[in-house]
C-alpha positions as CSV (number, residue, x, y, z in Angstrom):
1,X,103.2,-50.6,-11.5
2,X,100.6,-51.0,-14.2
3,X,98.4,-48.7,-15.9
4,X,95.2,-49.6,-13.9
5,X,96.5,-49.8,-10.7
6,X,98.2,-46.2,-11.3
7,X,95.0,-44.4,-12.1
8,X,93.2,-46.2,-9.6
9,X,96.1,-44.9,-6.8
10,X,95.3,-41.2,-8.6
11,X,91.8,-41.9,-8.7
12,X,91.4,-42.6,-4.8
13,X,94.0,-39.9,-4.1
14,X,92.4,-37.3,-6.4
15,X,88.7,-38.1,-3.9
16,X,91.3,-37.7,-0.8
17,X,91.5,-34.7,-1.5
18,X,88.0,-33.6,-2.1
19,X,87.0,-35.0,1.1
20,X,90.2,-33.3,2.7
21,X,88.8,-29.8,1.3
22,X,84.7,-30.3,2.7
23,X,86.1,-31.3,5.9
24,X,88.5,-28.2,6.1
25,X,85.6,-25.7,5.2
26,X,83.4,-27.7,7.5
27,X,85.8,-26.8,9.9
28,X,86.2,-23.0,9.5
29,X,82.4,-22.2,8.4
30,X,80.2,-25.7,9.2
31,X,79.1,-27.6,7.3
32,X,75.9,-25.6,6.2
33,X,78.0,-23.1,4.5
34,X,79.6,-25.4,2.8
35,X,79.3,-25.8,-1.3
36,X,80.4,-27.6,-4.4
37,X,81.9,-24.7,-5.7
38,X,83.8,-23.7,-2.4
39,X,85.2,-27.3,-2.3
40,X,86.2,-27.3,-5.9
41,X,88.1,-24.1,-4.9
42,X,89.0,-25.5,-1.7
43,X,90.9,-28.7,-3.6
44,X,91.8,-26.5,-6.7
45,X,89.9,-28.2,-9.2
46,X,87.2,-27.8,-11.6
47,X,83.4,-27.8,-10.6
48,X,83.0,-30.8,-12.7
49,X,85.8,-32.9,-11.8
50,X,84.1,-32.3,-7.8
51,X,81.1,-33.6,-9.5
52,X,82.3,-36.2,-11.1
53,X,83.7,-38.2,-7.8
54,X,80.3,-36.8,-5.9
55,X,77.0,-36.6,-7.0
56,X,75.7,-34.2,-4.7
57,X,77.1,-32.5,-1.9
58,X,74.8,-35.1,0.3
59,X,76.9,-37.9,-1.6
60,X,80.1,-35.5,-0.1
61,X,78.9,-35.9,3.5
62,X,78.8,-39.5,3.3
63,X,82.3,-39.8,2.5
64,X,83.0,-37.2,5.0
65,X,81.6,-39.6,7.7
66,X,83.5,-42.3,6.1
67,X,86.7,-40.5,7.2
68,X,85.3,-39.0,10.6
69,X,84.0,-42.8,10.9
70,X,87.9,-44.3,10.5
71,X,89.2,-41.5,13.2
72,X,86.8,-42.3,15.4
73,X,87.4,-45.9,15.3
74,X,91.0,-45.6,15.6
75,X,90.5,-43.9,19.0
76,X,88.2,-46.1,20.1
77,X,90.3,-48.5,19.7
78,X,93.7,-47.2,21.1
79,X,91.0,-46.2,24.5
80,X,90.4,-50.1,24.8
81,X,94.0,-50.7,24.5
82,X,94.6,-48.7,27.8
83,X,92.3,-50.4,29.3
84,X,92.4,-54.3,30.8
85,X,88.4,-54.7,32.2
86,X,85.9,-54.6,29.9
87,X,83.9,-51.6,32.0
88,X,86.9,-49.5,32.0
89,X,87.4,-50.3,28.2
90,X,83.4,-49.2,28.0
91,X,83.7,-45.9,30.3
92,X,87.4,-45.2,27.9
93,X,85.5,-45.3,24.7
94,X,83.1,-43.0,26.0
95,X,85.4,-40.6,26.9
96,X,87.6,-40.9,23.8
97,X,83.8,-40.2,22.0
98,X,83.3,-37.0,23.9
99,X,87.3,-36.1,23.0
100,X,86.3,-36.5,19.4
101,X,83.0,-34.0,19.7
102,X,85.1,-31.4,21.3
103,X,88.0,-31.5,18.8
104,X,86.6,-32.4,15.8
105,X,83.1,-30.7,16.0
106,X,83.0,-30.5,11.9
107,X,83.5,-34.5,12.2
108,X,80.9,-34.9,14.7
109,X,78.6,-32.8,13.3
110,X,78.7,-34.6,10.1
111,X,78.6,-38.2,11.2
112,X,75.2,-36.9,13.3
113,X,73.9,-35.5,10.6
114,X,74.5,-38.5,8.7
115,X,72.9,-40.7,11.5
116,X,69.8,-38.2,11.2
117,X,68.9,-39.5,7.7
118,X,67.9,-42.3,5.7
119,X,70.8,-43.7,4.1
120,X,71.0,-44.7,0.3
121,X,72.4,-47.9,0.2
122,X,71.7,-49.8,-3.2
123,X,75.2,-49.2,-4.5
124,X,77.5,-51.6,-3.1
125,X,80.7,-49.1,-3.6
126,X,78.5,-45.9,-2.2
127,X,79.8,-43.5,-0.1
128,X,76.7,-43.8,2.4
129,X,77.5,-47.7,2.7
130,X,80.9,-47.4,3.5
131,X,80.2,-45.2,6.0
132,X,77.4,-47.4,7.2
133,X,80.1,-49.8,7.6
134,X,82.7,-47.7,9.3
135,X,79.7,-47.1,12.0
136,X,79.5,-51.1,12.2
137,X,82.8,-51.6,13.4
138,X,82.5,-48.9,15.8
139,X,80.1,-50.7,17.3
140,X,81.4,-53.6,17.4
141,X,84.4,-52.2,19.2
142,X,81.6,-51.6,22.0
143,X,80.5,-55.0,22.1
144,X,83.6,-56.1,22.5
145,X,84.2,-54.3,25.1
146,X,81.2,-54.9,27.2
147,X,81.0,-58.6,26.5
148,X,84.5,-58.7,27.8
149,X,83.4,-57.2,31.0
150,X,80.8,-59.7,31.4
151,X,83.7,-62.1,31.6
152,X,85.7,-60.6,33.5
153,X,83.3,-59.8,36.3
154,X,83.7,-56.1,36.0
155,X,80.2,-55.9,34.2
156,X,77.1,-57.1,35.7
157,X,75.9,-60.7,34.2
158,X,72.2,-59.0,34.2
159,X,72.9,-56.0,31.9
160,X,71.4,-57.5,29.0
161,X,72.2,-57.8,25.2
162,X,75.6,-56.3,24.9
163,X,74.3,-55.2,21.3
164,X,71.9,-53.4,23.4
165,X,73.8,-51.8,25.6
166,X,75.9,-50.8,23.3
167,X,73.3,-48.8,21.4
168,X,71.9,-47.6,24.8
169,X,75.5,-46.5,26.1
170,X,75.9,-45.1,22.1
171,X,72.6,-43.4,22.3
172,X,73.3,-41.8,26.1
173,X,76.9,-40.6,25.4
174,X,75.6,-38.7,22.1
175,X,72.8,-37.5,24.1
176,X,75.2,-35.8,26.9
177,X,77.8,-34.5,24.4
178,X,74.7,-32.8,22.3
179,X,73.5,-31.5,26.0
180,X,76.8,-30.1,26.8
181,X,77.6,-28.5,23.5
182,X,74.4,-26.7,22.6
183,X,72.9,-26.0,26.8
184,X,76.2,-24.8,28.1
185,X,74.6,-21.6,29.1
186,X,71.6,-22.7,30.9
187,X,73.6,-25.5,32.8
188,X,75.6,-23.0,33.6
189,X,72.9,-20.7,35.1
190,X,72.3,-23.8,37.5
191,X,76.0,-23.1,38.5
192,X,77.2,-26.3,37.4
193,X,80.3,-26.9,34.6
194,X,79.6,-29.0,31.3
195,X,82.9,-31.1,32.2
196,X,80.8,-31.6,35.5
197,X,77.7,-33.0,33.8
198,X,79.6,-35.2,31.2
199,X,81.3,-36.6,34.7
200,X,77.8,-37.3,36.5
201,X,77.1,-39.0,33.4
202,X,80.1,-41.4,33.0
203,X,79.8,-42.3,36.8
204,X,76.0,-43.1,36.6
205,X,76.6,-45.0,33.4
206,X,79.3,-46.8,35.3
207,X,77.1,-47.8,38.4
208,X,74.7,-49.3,36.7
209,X,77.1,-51.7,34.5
210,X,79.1,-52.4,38.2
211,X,77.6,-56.0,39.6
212,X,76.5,-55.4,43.5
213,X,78.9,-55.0,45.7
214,X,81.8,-54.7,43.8
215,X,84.4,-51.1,43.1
């Protein structure tokens, strides 16, 4: 192995495990608690090292996404692979989304801050963009999905845009998971579960992709 690809393995295992620290603390504390100095302790290294991979800590969250971003993505996909019609695929992915909220809050948390803001995204090799990526190929994943259940019949031919629906379905299932987590008590004083909402949800989401007539 040569020189330069040695220090770039140490250099992108070195940032591993920054990342691996914020997303630990995020974990115990969230993510506002969370500071340079705590991750520096966190991955046992010096302030400025920490500041030397990341700018800021903002620069941090982005690549925090960047890793929530690639779990999230892997469960999207293994959700379609369970799946053979696109609408189940759709209704699968999100579930697997709502999986991911409850148990990896410090992940979700970050990618919706992250979503909340204007990304920077003049460096090509920027956390923010990668991340921006990652969130592309979630999407996509959706797309997929959907435009495979126009195909297959299990999707109405009238939805629309899949890349529309998608970002509807998207915007909905973030929507109900931000509902459930933060409302839980007032739902609950109108004697109804969380788990029971998220349901109603899935099953009106589901109607309306179902063509007339069919299961």
């Amino acid at each position: 192995m040569n020189t330069a690809l040695r220090r770039q393995e140490e250099k992108e295992r070195r940032r591993g495990e920054i990342v691996a620290a914020a997303a630990e603390l995020a974990l115990r504390q969230g993510w506002d608690m969370v500071t340079m100095d705590a991750v520096a302790r966190q991955a046992r290294l010096s302030r400025a090292l920490v500041y030397l991979y990341f700018k800021d800590k903002t620069a941090l969250q982005a690549a925090l996404c960047e890793v929530a971003g690639a779990f999230l993505h892997q469960r999207f996909a293994d959700a379609v692979a369970r799946h053979a019609c696109g609408r189940d695929q759709c209704e699968a992915i999100g579930r697997a989304y709502v999986a991911f909220a409850a148990e990896m809050p410090h992940f979700f948390e970050a990618m919706s801050r992250f979503e909340a803001r204007k990304p920077e995204t003049s460096d090509p090799q920027s956390a923010d963009l990668r991340a921006l990526d990652g969130g592309e190929r979630i999407k996509t994943l959706m797309e997929q999905a959907i435009e495979r259940g126009i195909a297959d019949g299990s999707i109405r031919t009238d939805a629309g845009d899949p890349r529309m629906i998608g970002i509807a379905l998207w915007g909905m299932t973030h929507g109900i998971i931000q509902v459930a987590a933060t409302k839980a008590a007032l739902i609950a004083r109108r004697g109804v579960s969380t788990g029971a909402v998220i349901d109603q949800a899935f099953l009106m989401l589901r109607r309306a992709l179902t063509p007339p007539g069919t299961a």
